[in-house]
N, C-alpha and C positions, 0 to 999 in steps of 0.2 A: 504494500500500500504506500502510496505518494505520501507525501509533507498537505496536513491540512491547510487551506489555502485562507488568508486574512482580508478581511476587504480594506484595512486600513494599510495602506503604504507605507512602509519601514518602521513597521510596529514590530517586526521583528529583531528590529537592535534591540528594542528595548528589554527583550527577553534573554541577555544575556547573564552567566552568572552571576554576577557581580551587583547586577541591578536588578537581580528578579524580585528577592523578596521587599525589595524597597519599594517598587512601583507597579508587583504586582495587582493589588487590589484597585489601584488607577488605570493598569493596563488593560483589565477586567469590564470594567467599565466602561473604556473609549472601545474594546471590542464589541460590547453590546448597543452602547451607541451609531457606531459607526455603520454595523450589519443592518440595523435599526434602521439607519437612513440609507442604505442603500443594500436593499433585498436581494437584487435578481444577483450579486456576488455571493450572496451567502445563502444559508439556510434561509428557505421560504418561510413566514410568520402568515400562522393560521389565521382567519380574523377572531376566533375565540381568544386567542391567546393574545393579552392585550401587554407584553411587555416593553414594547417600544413607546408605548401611553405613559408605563411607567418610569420608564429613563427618562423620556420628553421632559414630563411635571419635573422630575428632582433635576435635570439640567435648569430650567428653568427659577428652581425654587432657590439655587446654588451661586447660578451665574453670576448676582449682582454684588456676593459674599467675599470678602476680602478678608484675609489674616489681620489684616492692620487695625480691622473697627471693633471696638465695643463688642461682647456679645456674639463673636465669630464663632466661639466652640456651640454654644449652646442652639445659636438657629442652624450650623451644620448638622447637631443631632437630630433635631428637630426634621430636617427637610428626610436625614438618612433613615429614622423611624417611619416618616412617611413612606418613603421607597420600597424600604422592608413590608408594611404592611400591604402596599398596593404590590407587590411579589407575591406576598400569602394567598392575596385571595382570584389569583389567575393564575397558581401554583397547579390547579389540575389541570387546565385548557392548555398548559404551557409542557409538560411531562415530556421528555426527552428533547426538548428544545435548546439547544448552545447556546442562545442568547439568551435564553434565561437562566441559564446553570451559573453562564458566567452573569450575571448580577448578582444573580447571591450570594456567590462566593466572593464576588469583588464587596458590597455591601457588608456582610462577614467583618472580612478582613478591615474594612474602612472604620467601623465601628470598636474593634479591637484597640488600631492603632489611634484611635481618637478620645477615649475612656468612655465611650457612647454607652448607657446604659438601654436595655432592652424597651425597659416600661419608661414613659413618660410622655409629653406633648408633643407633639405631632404637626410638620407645619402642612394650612392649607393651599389645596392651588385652586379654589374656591372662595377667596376670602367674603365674606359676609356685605353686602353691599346695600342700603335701604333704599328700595326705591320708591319713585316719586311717583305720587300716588295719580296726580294730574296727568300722568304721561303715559299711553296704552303700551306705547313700548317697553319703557320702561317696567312697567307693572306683571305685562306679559314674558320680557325676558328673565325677570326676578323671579316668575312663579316657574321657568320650564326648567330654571337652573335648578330651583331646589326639586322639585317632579325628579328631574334626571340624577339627582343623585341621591335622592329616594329609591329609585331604580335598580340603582346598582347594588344599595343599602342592604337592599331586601330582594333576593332575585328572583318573588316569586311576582313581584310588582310589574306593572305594565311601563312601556317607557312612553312620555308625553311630545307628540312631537309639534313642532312652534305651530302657532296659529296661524292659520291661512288668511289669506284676502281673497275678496271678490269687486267684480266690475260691472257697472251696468252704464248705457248710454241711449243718448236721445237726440234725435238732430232728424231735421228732413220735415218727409212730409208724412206722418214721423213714421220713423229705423226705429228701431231698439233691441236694444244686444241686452239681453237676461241675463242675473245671475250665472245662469247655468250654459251662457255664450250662445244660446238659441237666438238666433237674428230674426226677427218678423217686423214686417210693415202694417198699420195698426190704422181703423177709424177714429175710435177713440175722441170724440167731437165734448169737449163737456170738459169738467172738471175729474181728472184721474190720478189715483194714488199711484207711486213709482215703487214707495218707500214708506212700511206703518210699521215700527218696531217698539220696542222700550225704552229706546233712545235716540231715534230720528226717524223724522217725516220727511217723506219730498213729495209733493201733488205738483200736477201740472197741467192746465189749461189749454186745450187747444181748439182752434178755430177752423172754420173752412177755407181751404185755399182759394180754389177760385169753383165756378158756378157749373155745374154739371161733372164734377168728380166727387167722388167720396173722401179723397185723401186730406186731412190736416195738415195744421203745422202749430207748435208750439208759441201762445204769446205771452204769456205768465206762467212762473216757478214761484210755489211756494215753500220755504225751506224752515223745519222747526228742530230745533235743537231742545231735547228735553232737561229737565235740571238733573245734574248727576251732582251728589252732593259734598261739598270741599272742596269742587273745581269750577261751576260755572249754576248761575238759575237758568231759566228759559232764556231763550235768545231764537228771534222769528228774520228769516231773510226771507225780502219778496223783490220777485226782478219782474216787468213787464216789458214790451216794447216801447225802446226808448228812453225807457228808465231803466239803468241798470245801474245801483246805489254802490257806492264800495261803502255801504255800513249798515247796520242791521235797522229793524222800525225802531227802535229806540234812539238810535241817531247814534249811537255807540259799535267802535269797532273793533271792539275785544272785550271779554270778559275772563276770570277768572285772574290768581296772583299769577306774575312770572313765576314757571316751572323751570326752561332750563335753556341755557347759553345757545346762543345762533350766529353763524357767520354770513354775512350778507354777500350778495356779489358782488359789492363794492367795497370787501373786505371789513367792515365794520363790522363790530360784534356787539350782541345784545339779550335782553332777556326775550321769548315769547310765552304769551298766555296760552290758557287752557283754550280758548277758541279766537282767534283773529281772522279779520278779514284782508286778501293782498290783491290791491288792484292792479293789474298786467296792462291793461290799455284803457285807460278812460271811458267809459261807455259803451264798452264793447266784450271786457275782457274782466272776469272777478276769480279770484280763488279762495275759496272757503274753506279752516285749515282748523278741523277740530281735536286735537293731538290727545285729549281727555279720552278720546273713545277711539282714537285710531283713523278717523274720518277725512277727507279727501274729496270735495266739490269744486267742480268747474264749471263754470257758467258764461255761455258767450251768447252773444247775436251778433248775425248773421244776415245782413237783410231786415226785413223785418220778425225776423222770428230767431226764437232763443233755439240753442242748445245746454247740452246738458251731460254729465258726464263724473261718476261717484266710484268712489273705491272705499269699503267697508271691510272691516275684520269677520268673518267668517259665522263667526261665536256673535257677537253682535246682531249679523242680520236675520240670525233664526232669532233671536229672542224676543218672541210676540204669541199673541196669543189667537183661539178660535177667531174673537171678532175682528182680527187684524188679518185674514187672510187673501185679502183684495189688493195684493202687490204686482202689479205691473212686473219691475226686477226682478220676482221672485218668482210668478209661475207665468210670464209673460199675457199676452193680452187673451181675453173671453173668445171662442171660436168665433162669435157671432158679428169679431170685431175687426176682424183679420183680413187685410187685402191680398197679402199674399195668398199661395196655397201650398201649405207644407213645405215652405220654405222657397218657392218657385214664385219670383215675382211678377207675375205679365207685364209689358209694357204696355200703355193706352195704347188703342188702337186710331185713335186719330188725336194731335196738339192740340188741346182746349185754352191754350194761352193765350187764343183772343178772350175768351171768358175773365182772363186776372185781369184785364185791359178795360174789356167793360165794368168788373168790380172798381177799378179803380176810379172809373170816370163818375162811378157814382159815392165814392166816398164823399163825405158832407163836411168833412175838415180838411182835404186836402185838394187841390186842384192835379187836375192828370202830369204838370208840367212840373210840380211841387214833386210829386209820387216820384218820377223819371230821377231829378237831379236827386233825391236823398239814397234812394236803392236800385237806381238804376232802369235802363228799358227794357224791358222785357223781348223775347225773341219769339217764332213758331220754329222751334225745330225739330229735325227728322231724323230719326236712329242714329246716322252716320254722323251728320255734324254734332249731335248732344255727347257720342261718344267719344268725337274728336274734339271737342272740348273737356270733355272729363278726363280725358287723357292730361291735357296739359298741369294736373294737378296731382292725377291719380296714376302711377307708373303701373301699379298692379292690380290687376282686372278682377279684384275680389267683389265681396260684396258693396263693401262702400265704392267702390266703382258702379256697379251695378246698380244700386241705390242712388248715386248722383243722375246718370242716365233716364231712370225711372223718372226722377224731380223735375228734369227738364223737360223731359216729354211731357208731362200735367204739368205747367207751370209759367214753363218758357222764362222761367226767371234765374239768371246766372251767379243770382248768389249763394243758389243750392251746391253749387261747387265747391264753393270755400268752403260750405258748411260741413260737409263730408269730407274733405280733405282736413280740417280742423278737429274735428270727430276722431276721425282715424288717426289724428295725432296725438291727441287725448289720450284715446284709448291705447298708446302705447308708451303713452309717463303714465296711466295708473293701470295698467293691465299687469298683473302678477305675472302672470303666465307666459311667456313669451311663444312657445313653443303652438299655445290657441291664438294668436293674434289673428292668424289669414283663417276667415271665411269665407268657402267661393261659394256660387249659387248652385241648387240642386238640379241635378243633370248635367253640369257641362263636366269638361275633360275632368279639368283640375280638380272639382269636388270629388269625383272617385276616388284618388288620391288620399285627398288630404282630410276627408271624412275620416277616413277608417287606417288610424295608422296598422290593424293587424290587417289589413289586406296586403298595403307594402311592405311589411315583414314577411307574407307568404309569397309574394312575388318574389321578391329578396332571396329566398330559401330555393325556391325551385327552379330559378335562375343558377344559383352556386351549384342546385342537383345536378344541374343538365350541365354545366359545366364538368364538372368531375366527372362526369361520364365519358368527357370526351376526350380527357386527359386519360383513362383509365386504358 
């Protein structure tokens, strides 16, 4: 049998007589370190056997430790009883493993030549941190650290893993991307809940677009923040067209004390509260930023009609009750309300955008010339051109492509462009997911695809089959 092989580089001077027993238990160590960080030279580590976790922590817990300070012998015992215990209890999953024989024999040894006594304090790599109770984050990260090391505590425990976000969006004549990233085009003519939980409301108003279509468009958002208590009372945002406030109806735009430090884009730092409002463009553009519960609203117009656009914690947006189960976001629109068909949008069969031209002429507060210069002239256009316009905004022919097209054919109005190009931007600063962004529409190519990732995983396979077959 050959010389066993070290992944550390001229570790084996160190093993000469002279200097074995002096820096064996160090050398012990930088071997299990070392294999630790770079596997595919050494012994493979099982994922049961967590001893490279436990090198990691006491490298860590050791690193900042110098001979010279105060109190060196005692936080080295401290970190090395830690090591030792976190060895004990992955002592079975680790069982003929090199990199763990040798920590413990280097640990051993380290404790010998340091007067380390077996029993005593222990240092953590968890230290104790309180968190802020205004801050979901914060709140949420405090409770999965302790869950998780509850976990390990007790092995018969479940482990907790972090809490999820969700996304829901509204823009057009109106889209809406569900909870659950189900995309449907909706009538919805009235007053409609998005959002009914234990601690937020979103409803939203929408109107008829123009005269012989069914389809809406959003003109009022009402947004209610419930009181959650030690961070904020109620607080009501309402946007309509043309009014789009950066402050809530109280005339105030923040509530709760500063919770915790913020670095601005223009490098300033400061405190923010439990709920604040951030206006992005004057009249156009609001972000609603409620860090108490996790919460995330974007609110634009568009033309004359708002969009809309929310990111919620998970945990959050189930918590509601029977009479709260009329959420839009949450099990999308009434069948009776749907203009799509199962996800299949038709496009009008002939431009009714002279109808937004006649609504316009008879509005009673605006004159048609008034209408023209605040949002523009309206168009009639035909498949190709509505597409070759929603191209110039929309590179990838998903659904909000599809969606845009849709708007211009019932509307003829080209500020459904921006709207869905905005939308789709939206939704990719608060979409969790990255992996669901693209929805295409159902039946064309790319929906086969990208529907069903286990269909490309079976193509995947039977493609590698037929290969190997032919290598064979």
């Amino acid at each position: 049998m050959g010389r066993a092989g070290c992944c550390c580089r001229g570790a084996e001077r160190l093993a000469s007589p002279s200097l074995a027993r002096r820096f064996l238990p160090l050398l012990l160590l930088i071997i299990a370190l070392c294999c630790g960080a770079r596997i595919g030279q050494c012994q493979v580590i099982t994922p049961q056997c967590r001893i490279q976790k436990c090198t990691t922590d006491f490298v860590s817990l050791t690193s900042h430790l110098t001979s010279a300070v105060d109190g060196f012998h005692t936080e080295f015992c401290k970190a090395l009883r830690a090591y030792s215990a976190c060895t004990q209890r992955t002592a079975k999953s680790c069982r003929g493993n090199l990199v763990f024989h040798s920590a413990v024999l280097g640990i051993s040894d380290l404790m010998t030549q340091r007067n380390c006594s077996k029993d005593g304090p222990t240092s953590s790599t968890h230290p104790e941190v309180q968190p802020e109770p205004c801050n979901y984050h914060s709140r949420t990260q405090h409770s999965h650290t302790h869950s998780h090391m509850h976990a390990h505590t007790h092995s018969h425990a479940h482990s907790h893993s972090r809490p999820g976000y969700l996304f829901c969006g509204l823009f057009g004549d109106p889209h809406l991307r569900t909870f659950k990233d189900s995309f449907q085009t909706c009538k919805v003519e009235g007053a409609w809940p998005l959002i009914d939980n234990d601690y937020l409301s979103v409803q939203v108003t929408n109107v008829p677009v123009v005269h012989g279509s069914s389809a809406t468009a959003t003109n009022k958002i009402t947004i209610i923040f419930k009181p959650y208590e030690g961070c904020t009372d109620q607080r009501v945002y309402q946007a309509v067209t043309d009014n789009l406030p950066a402050a809530f109806d109280d005339g105030t735009v923040s509530s709760g004390d500063p919770i915790h430090a913020f670095a601005g884009t223009d490098g300033a730092t400061g405190k923010v509260r439990a709920l604040w409002i951030s206006e992005r463009i004057p009249g156009r553009h609001v972000e609603l930023h409620a860090g108490y519960i996790g919460v995330t609203v974007i609110v634009r117009q568009m033309g004359r009609y708002l969009t809309l656009a929310v990111r919620i914690p998970e945990e959050l947006a189930q918590a509601y009750d029977a009479t709260q189960d009329l959420q839009l976001c949450l099990n999308g629109c009434p069948s009776g309300e749907r203009i799509d068909q199962a996800g299949h949008l038709p496009l009008p069969l002939s431009p009714p955008a002279l109808g937004l031209q006649l609504q316009q002429l008879h509005r009673p507060s605006y004159s048609a010339q008034t209408q023209e210069s605040l949002y523009g002239a309206t168009q009639n256009f035909g498949v190709e051109g509505a597409k070759e316009r929603c191209r110039e905004k929309l590179e990838v022919q998903d659904i909000y492509f599809h969606s845009c097209v849709f708007d211009l054919l019932t509307t003829g109005d080209a500020n459904f462009t921006v709207a869905a190009y905005s939308a789709q931007k939206d939704m990719e600063s608060l979409h969790p997911h990255r992996d669901r962004w693209r929805i295409y529409p159902r039946g064309s190519a790319t929906s086969t695809l990208h529907s069903d990732p286990h269909s490309v995983k079976w193509l995947a396979l039977l493609l590698l089959c037929a290969l190997s077959m032919t290598l064979i």
